[in-house]
ROTIDREN-818737 format. One record per atom (N, C-alpha, C): x, z, y; residue in one letter. Coordinates in steps of 0.02 Angstrom, whole numbers, plus 50000, padded with zeros to 5 digits. Last residue first. Example, Ala and Ser with C-alpha at 12.3 -4.5 7.8 and 13.67 -1.06 7.14 Angstrom:
2
506425035449888s 506845035749947s 506455039450002s 506605039049716a 506155039049775a 506605039049835a 
END
This chain:
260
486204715446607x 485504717946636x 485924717946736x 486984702446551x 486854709046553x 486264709846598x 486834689246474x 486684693746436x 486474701546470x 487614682446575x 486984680746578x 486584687446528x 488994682646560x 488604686946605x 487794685746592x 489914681446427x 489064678346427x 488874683246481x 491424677846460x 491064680746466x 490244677846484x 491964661746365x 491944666446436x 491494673546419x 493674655846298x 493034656846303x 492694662646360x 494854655246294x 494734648846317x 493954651146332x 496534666046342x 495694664046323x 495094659646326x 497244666846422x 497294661546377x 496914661446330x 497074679846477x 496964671646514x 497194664946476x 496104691246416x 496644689346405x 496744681246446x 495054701846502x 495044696046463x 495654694846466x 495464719546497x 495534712146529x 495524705946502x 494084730446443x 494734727246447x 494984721646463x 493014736146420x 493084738546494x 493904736646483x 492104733446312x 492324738946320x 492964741546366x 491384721346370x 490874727146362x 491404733146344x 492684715346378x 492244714646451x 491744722946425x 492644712446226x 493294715446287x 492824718846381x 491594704546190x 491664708746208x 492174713046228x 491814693446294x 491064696146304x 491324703646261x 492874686246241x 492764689646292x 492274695046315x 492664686646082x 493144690746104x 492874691946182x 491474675446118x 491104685346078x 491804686046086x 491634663446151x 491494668646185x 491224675446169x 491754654746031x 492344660246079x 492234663246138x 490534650445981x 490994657145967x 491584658646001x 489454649846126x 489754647146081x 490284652446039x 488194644446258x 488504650646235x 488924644746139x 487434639346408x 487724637246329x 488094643946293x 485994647346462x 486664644946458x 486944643846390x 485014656346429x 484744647946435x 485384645546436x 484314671046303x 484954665846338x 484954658246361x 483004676646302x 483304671346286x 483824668146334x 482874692546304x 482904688546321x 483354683846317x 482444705946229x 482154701946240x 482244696046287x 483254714646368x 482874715246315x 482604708246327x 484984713746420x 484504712246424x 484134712646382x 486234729046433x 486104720246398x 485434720546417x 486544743046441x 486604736746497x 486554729146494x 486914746146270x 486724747346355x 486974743546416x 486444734346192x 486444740546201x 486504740346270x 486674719046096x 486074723446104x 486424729646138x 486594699546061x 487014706846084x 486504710746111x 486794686945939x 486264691745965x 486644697545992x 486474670645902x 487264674845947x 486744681046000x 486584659145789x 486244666445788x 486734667845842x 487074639245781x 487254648345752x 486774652845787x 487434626445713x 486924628145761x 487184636645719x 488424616545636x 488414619245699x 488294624445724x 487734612445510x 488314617945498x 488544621145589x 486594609045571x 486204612745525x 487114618145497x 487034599245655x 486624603045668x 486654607745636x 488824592245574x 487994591745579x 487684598145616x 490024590945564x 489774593145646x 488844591145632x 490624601845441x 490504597645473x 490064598445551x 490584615345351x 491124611345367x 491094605345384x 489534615345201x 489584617545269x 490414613845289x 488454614145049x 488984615845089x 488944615845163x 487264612945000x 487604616744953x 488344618244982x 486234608545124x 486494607845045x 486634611445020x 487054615945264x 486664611545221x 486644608245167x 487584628045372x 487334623145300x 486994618645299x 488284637545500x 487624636645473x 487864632845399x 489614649845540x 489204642845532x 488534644145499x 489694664745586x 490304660845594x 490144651145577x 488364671945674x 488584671145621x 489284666145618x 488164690645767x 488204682245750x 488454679445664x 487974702745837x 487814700745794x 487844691145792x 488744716145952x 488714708545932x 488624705745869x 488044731046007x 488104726945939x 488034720045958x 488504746446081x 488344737046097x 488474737346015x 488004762646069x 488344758446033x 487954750446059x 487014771346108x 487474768246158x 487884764046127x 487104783745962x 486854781546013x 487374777546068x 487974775345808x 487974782445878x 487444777745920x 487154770345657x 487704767845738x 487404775445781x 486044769345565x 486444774745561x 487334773945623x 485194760945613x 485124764245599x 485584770245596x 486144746845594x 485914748445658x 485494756745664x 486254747945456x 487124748945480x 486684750945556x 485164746545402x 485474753845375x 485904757045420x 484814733245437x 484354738945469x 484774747545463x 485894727845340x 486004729145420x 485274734045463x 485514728545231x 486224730845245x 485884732645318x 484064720045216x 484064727945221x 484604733145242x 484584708945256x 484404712045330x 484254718145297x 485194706245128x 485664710745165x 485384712745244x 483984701845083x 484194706945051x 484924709745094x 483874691845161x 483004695645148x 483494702045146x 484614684845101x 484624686345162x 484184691345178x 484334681844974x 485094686144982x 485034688145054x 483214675044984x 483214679544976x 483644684644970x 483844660545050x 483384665045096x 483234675045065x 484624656844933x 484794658944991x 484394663145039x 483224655244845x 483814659844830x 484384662144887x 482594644344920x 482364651444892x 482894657044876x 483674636045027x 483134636244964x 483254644244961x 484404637945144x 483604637645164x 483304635945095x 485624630645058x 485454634445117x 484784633045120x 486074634044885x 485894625744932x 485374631745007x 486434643344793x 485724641244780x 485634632444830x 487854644544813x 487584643144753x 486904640544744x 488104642944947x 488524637744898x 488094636544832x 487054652944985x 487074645545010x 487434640244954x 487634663744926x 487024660544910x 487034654444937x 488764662445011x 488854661244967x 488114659944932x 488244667045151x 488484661745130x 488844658045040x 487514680445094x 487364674045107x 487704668145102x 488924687445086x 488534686845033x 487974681445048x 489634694945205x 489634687945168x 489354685245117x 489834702345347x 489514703445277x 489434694745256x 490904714245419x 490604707545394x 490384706345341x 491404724545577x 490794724345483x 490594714845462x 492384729445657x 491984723045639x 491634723345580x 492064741045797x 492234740045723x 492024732545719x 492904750545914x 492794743545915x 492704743845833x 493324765645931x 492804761645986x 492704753745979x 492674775245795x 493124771445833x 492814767445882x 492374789845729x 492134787945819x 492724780045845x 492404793845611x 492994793645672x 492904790645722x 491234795945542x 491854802145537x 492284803245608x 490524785045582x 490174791245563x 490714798145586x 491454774045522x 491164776245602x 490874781345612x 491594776845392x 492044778945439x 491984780345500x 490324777445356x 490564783545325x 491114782845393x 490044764545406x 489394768145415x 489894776345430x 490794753845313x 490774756245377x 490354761645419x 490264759445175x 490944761645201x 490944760145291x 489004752945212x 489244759545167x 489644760245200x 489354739845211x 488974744445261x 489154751845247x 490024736145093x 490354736045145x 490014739845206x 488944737545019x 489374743945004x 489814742745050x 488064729045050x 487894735945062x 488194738845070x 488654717145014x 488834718245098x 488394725645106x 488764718244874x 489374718544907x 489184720344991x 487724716244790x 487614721044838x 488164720944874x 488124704444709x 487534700944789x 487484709944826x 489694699444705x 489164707644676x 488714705544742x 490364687544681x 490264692144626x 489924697444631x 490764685244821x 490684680744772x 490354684244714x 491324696244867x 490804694644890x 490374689544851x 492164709244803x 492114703044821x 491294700944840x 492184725644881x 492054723044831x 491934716344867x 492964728945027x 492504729944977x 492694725044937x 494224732345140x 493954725545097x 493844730545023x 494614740345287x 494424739345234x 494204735145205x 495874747345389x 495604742345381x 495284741345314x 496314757245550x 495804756745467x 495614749745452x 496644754945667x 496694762045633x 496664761245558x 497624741145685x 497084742145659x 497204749145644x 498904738245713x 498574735545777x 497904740545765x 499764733245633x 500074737645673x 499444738945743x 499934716645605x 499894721945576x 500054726645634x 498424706345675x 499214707845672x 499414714345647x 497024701245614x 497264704445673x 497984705345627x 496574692945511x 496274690545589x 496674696645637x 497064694545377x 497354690545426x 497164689845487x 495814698645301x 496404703945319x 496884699045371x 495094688545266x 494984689545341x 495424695545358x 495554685945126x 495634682745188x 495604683745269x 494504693645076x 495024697345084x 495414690845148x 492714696845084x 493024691245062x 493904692445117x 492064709345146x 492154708345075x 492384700845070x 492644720645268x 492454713745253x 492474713445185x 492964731545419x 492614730245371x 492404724245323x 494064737445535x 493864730845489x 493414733445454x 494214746945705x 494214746045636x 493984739945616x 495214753445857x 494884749445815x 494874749645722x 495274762345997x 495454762645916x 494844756445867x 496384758446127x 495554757346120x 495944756246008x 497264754746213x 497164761046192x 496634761946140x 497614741746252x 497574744146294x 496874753246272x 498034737246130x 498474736346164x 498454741546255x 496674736446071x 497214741046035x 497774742646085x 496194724746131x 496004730246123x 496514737446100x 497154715246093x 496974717146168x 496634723146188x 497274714645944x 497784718045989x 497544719146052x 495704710845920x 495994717745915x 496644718745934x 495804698845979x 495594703046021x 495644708045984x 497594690445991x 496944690845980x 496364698046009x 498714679146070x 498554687246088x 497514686346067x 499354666346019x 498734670346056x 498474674746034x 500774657345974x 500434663045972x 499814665546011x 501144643245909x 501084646346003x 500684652545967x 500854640845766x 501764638045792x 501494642945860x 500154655445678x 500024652745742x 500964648545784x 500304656345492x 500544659545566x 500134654645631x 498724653145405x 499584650645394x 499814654945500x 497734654745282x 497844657345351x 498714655645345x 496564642345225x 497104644945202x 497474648845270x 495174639145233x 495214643745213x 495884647245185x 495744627145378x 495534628945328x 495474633545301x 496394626045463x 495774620145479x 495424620445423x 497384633045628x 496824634545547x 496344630445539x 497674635045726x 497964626945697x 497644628945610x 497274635945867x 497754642045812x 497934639445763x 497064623645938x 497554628145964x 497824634445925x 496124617045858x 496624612545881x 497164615345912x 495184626945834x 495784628745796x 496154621345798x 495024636946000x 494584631645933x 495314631045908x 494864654046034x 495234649346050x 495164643245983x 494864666046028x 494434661346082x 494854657746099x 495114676745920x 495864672345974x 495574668946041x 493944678145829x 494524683945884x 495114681645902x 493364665945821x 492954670945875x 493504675045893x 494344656445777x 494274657645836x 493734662145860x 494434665345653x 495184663745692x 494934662945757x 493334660045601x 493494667845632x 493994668345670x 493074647945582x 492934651245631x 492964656645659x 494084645445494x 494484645145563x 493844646645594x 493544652845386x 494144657145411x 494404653345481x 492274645245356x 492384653945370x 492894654145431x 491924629845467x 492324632145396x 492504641745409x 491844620545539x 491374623745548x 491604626445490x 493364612045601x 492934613345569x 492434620145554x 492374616045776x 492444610245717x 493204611945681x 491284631645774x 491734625945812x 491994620845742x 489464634145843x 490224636745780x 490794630045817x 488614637845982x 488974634745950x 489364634845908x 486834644045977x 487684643146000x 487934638845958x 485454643745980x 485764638845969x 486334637846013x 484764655145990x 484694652845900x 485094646045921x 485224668546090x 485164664246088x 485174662746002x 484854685646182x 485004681846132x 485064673446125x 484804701846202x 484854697646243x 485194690546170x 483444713546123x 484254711046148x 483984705846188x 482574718646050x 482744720446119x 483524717146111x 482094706145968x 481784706546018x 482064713146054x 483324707545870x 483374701545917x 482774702545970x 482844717145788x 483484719545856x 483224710745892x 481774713345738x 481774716645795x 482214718945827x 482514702045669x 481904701845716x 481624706445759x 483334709645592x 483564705545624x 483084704345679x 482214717845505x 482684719945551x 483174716145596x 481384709745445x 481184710845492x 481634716045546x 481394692945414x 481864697645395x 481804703845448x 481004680845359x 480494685945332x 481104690145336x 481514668245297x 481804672845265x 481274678745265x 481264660545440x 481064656745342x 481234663545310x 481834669145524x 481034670345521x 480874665645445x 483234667045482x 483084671845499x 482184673445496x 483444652045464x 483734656045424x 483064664345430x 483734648945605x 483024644045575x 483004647845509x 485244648745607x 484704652245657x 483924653745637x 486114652845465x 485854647645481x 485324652545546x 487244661545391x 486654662545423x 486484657145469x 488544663845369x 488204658845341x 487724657845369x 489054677445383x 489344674245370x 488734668445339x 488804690045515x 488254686745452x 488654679645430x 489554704345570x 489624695245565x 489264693145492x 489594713245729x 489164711545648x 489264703945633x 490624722545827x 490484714145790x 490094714445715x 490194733845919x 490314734345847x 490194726345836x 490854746946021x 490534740346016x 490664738545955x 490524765346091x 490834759646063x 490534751946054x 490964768846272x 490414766746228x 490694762046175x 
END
């Protein structure tokens, strides 16, 4: 069964019903879910991505910023673990930086749309293209990320009008991307931080607090996660959903609580 990481780059929890977004809202009522995981410190894109696919906070991959520099100790991320143990994976992303989250040699396909900064349709046409490939080649792990919110954020200031409506406007991306997925397809939907103001990258609430929504077979409908949950636990959680060994230098756990 494949599994697909959806990553809403910015998306504040409190984000989602201010916005009026009704495809987020109804995957989140059959899934299994929580509006208050954890991003990690700094609450910044690229080391939170570092640690959703390493699970591991970036006092240990040593990214503290939007600049990607090697790992001095290495950790086995989760598209090699995946890859490693047969399993075809793909990228999808419009801000190019995140070509760094997996090791070369690892990825069937890797793609970067149009910037994100510059075309508010950017996370369509990144749907687009993921849609076309998963469509064609049946891979069993994709990541689709869409980033165009968070940048409304920079520009308009999070939870004003203009952010809320870039959001409005890519839950239309993602009704398209849940729509057009194989049957049996898991979807991990989260976001990498929250905002406030006009920025992010601190331990306030509002850059903290994150969205951590999983949906398909054998997940729970409709139900609110009471355990802590945080971003390094989406590599385990999903390795686990496509039947591969958490890695043990993995700091984060499997969300049992999620399955049915």
């Amino acid at each position: 069964m494949p599994a697909i990481l959806l990553m809403l780059d910015g998306v504040r929890p409190d984000a989602i019903a201010a916005a009026g977004c009704p495809n987020l809202t109804a995957l989140q009522a059959r899934s299994a879910y929580t509006l208050s995981a954890r991003s990690v410190m700094p609450s910044i894109t690229l080391p939170c991505h570092m640690s959703i696919f390493h699970s591991v906070p970036p006092t240990r991959h040593g990214i503290t910023d939007n600049m990607y520099i090697p790992m001095a100790r290495p950790v086995i991320g989760l598209v090699e673990a995946l890859s490693q143990a047969g399993k075809k994976c793909a990228s999808f992303y419009n801000w190019e930086p995140l070509r760094d989250l997996s090791r070369p040699g690892h990825l069937h396909h890797s793609c970067c749309t149009h910037d994100s900064a510059t075309n508010v349709d950017s996370d369509h046409v990144t749907v687009d293209a993921a849609l076309a490939y998963i469509q064609r080649e049946a891979p069993d792990f994709a990541f689709v990320y869409a980033g165009t919110v968070d940048e409304a954020g920079h520009r308009y200031g999070w939870m004003e009008p203009g952010y809320l409506a870039q959001l409005r406007h890519v839950d239309g991306a993602v009704g398209r991307l849940l729509a057009g997925l194989p049957a049996e397809t898991t979807i991990l939907t989260l976001s990498d931080h929250g905002g406030h103001d006009r920025s992010h990258g601190t331990d306030l609430a509002e850059d903290m607090t994150i969205p951590w929504i999983v949906n398909g077979p054998g997940i729970r409908k409709n139900h609110v996660i009471t355990g802590s949950v945080s971003l390094l636990d989406a590599a385990p959680t999903l390795a686990h959903i496509l039947g591969v060994p958490v890695p043990p230098q993995w700091e984060g756990r499997v969300v049992d609580e999620a399955f049915a």
